[in-house]
C-alpha positions as CSV (number, residue, x, y, z in Angstrom):
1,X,1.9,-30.1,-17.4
2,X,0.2,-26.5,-17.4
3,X,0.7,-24.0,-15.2
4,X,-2.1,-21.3,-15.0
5,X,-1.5,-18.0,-13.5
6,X,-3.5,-17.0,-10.7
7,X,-6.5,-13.9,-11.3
8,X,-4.7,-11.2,-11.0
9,X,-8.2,-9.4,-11.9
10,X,-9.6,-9.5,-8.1
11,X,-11.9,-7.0,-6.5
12,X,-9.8,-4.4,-4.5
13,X,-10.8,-5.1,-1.4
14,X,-9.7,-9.2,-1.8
15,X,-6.5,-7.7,-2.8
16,X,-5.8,-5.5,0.2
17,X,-7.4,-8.6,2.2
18,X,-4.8,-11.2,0.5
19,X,-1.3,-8.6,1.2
20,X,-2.7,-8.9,5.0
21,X,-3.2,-12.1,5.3
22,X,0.3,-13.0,3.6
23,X,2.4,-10.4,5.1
24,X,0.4,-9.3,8.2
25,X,0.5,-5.6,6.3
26,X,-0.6,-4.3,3.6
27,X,0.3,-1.2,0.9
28,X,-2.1,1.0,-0.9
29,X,-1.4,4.0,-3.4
30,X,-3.1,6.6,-4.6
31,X,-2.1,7.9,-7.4
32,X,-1.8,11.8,-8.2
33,X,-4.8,13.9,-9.0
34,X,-7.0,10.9,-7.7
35,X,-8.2,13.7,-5.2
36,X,-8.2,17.7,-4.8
37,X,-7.6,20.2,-2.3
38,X,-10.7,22.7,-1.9
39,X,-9.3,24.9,-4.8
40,X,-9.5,22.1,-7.3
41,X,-5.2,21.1,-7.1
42,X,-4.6,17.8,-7.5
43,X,-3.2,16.2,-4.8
44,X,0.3,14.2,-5.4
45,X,0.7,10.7,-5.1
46,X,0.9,9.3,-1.9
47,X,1.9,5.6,-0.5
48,X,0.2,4.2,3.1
49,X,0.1,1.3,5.4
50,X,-2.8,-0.9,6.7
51,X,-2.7,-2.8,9.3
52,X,0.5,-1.5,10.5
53,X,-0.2,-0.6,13.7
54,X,-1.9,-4.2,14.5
55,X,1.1,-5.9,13.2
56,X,3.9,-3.9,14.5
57,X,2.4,-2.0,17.5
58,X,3.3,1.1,15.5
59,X,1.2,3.9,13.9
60,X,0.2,3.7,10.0
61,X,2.6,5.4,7.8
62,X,1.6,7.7,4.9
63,X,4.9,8.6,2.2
64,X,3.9,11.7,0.0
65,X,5.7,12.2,-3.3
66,X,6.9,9.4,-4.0
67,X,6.8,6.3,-7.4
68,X,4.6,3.7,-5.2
69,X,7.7,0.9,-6.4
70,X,9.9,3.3,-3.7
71,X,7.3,3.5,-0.8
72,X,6.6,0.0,-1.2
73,X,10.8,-0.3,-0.9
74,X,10.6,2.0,2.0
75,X,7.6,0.8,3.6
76,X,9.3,-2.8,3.4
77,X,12.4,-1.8,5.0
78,X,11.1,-0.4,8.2
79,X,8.5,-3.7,8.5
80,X,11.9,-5.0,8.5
81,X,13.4,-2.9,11.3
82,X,9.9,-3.1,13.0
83,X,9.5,-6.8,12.8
């Protein structure tokens, strides 16, 4: 018997597309210095929602600042609360 692992190597967008589908919500990240203020600062990592507000009736959250392993902790516990 062989298990295979699934593709973990998926366009982005099928990713996002998958988390909604399985949890109703989905997580994205991006990570520090992927963007600048207008002097040229990278900005720090931040964490948001999508979809949130669909499946909750609440607004999107963004978390600034934090490892995306403790928004995603975060993020789960008020789906939680919300759900």
């Amino acid at each position: 018997m062989t298990t295979e692992l699934p593709d973990f190597h998926i366009p982005h967008m099928e990713k996002i597309e998958w988390m909604v589908e399985t949890k109703g919500w989905a997580v994205e990240t991006m990570t520090a210095g992927a963007f600048t203020d207008v002097e040229g600062n990278p900005l720090p990592t931040y964490t948001y929602t999508v979809n949130f507000t669909r499946r909750f009736a609440m607004p999107e959250i963004v978390i600034v600042g934090l490892a995306p392993v403790a928004c995603a902790g975060i993020l789960d516990l008020v789906a939680d609360v919300c759900g």
